[in-house]
C-alpha distance (Angstrom), angle and dihedral (degrees) to the residues before:
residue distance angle dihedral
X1 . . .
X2 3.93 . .
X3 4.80 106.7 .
X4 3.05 128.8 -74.3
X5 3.96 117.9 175.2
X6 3.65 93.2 155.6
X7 4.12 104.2 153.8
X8 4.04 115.9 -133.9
X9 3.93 91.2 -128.3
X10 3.94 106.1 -168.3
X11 4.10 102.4 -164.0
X12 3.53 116.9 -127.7
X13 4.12 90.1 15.2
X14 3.50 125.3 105.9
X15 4.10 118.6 -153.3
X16 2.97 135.2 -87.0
X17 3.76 77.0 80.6
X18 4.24 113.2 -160.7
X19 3.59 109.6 -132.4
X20 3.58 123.0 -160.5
X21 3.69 119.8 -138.5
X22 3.64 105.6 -135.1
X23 3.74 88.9 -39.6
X24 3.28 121.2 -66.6
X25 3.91 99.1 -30.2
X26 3.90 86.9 162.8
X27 4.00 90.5 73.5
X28 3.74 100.3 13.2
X29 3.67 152.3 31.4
X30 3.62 115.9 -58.3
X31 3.76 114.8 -107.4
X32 3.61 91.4 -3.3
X33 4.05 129.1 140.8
X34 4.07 87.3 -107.1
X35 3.32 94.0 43.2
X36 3.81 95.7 62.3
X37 3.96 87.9 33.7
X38 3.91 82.9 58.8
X39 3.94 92.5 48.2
X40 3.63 89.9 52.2
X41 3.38 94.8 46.6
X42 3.79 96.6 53.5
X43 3.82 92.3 47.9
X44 3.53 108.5 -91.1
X45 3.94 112.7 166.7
X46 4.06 93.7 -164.6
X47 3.89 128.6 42.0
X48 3.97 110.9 -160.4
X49 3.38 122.6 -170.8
X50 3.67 137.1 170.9
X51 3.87 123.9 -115.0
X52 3.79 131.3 -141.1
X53 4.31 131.2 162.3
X54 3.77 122.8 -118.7
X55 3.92 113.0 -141.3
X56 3.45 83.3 -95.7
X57 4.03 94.0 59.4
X58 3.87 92.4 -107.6
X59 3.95 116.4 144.2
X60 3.53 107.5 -122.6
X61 3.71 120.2 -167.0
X62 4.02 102.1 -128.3
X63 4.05 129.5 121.3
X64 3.82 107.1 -135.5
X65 3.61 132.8 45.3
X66 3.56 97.1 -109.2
X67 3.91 133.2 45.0
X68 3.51 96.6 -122.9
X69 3.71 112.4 98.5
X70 3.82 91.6 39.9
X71 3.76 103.2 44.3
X72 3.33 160.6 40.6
X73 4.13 94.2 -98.4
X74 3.28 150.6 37.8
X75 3.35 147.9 -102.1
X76 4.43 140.2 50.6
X77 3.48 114.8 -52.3
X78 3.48 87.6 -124.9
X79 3.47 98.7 61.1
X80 4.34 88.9 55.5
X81 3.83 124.3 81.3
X82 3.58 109.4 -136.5
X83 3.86 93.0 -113.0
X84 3.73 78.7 61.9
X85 3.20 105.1 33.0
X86 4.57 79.0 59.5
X87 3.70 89.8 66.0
X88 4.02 93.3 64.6
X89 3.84 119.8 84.8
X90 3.37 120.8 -122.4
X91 3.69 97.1 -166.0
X92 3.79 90.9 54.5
X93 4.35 89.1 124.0
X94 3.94 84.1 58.3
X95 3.65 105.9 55.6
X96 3.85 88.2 165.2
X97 4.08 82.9 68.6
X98 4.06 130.4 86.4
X99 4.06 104.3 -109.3
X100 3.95 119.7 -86.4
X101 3.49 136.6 -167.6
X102 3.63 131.8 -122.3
X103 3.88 94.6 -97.7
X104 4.08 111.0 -132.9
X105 3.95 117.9 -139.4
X106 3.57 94.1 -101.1
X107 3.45 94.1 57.0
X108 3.90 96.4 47.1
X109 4.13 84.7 45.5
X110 3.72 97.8 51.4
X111 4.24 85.1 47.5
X112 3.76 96.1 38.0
X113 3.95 98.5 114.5
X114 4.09 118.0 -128.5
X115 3.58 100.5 -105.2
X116 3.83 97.1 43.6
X117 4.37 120.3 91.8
X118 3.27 123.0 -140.3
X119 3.74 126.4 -137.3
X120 4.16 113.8 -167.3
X121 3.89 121.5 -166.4
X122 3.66 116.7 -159.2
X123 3.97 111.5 -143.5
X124 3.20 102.7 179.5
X125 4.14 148.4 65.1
X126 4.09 85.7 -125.4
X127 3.86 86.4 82.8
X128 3.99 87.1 67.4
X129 3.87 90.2 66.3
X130 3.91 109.3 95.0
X131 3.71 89.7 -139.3
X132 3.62 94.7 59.1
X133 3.78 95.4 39.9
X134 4.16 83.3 60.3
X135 3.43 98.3 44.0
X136 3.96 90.2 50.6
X137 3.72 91.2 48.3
X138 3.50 100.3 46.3
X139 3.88 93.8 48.8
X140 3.73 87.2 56.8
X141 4.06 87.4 51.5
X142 4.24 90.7 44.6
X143 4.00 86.4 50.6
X144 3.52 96.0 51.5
X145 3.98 92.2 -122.5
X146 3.33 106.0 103.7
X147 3.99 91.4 104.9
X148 3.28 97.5 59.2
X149 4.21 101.0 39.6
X150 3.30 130.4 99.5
X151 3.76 129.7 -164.7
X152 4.13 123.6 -131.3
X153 3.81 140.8 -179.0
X154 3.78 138.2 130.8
X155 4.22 85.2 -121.9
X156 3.95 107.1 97.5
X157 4.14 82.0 -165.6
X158 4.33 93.0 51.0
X159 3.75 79.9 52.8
X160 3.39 105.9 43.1
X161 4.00 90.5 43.0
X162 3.39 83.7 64.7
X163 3.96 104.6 42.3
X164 3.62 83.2 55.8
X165 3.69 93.8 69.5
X166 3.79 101.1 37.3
X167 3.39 116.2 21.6
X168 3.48 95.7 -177.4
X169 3.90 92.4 60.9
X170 4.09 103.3 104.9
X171 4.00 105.6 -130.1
X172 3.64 126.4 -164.1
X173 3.74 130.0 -159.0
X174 3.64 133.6 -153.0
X175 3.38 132.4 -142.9
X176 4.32 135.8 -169.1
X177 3.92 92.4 172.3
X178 4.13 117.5 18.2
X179 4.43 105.1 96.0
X180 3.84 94.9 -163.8
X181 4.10 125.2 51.7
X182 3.35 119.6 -97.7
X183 4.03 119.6 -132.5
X184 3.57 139.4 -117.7
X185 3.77 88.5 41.2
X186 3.88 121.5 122.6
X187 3.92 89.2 -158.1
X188 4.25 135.3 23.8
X189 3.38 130.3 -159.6
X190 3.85 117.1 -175.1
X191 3.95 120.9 -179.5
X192 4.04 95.6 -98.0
X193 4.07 100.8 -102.6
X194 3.56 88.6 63.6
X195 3.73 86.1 70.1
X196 4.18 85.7 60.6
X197 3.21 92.2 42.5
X198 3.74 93.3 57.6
X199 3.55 115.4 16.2
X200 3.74 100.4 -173.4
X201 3.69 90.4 58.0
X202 4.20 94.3 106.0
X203 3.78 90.1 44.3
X204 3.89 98.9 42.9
X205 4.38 74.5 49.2
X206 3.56 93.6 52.6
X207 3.86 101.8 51.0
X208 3.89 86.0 59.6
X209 3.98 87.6 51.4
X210 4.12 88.9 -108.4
X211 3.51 121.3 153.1
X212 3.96 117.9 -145.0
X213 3.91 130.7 -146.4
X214 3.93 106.0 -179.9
X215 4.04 105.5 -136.1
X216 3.89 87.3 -113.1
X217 3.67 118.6 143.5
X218 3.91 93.4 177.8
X219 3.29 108.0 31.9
X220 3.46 112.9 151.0
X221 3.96 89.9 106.7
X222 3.66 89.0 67.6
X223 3.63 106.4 30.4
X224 4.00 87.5 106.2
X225 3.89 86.7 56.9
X226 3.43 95.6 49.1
X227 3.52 99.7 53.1
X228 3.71 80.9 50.0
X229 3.82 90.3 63.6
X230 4.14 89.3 32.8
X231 3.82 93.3 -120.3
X232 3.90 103.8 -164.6
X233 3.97 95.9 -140.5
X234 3.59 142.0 15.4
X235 3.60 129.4 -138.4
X236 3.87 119.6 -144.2
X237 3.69 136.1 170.4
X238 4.40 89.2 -161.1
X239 3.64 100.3 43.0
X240 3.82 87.5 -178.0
X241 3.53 95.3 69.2
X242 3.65 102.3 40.2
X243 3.60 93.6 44.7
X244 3.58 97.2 68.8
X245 3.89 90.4 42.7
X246 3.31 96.7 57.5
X247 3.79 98.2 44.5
X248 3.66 79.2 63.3
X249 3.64 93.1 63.3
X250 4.04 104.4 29.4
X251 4.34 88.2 94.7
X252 3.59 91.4 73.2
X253 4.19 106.5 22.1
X254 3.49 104.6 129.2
């Protein structure tokens, strides 16, 4: 895979950047409109979101590969048009909530406010088709986020299909396993006992002009030690409680 050390600059935001884990799945639907209205709303600096294609070669934003765990149907994602896939209710784990729809990217770009990042992983092999990859890119250019977007996945070849159309485009990988960073990344983010395991990780990141975002959906245990290491976001599934914590700490993050 050819560099990329592109930096995910958020303007007006200063690092450690909060990152909100599909929203705020801790008090609402995953990847759901009120979700990410929640995130924003509790001060979240980055919005990430996972990315899948309708049968119709829509991005959807939903986590797995099927619509079962998050919904009130059945089936893969792939196998749903989106005028289909709109029938299903997105809120289905909250009965206590009004009905939502599995929000496509479009939608979530032309909402995304203009101080807020956004942080896209790609879950599935679709994102190795060229066609795809360009469509992707240039609905981040006709939304007027493609500045402030970066690209994730634990697939080297998702990202790497996509550095090879647009250099320019930072791209982030994630990692449960691998103990030292890899290169010709713009962003890492290793499953958080990695970081214990290897201490130097952030600093052997930052000489290459990486950024790191420990894969940490509840990390206000370790917020101390990440400052330590000067971690440049944090990931959180309940924005509202890590925001707050972390303000605490932002004076002296390195």
């Amino acid at each position: 895979m050819p560099g990329n050390n592109t930096r995910l600059q958020i303007p007006g935001r200063g690092r450690p950047y909060l990152m909100a884990h599909r929203g705020n799945r801790a008090l609402l639907p995953e990847n759901t409109r009120s979700a990410f209205q929640r995130a924003l709303e509790d001060g979240a600096d980055i919005l990430e979101t996972d990315l899948h294609l309708t049968h119709d070669s829509v991005f959807v934003c939903i986590h797995d590969g099927t619509v079962d765990r998050t919904t009130d149907g059945t089936g893969k994602v792939a196998s749903f048009t989106l005028d289909e896939l709109r029938r299903l209710n997105a809120a289905a784990s909250h009965p206590e909530l009004p009905p939502e729809p599995i929000p496509t990217l479009q939608e979530l770009a032309d909402w995304l406010p203009a101080e807020l990042g956004l942080a896209l992983e790609l879950k599935s092999d679709r994102f190795l088709e060229e066609r795809v990859v360009e469509n992707l890119i240039s609905l981040l250019h006709s939304a007027g986020i493609h500045d402030r977007t970066v690209i994730l996945s634990f697939s080297q070849e998702r990202l790497g299909a996509v550095q090879a159309q647009d250099p320019e485009l930072p791209i982030g990988w994630i990692t449960l396993s691998r103990i030292w960073p890899l290169a010709d990344v713009a962003l890492l983010g290793p499953f958080w006992p990695l970081l214990f395991l290897n201490p130097f990780y952030v600093s052997l990141a930052h000489r290459r002009g990486q950024l790191v975002a420990p894969l940490d959906p509840a990390p206000e245990p370790r917020l101390r030690y990440y400052q330590l290491l000067g971690c440049d976001a944090i990931l959180s599934d309940h924005p509202h409680l890590t925001a707050p914590a972390l303000e605490r700490l932002r004076s002296n993050w390195r």
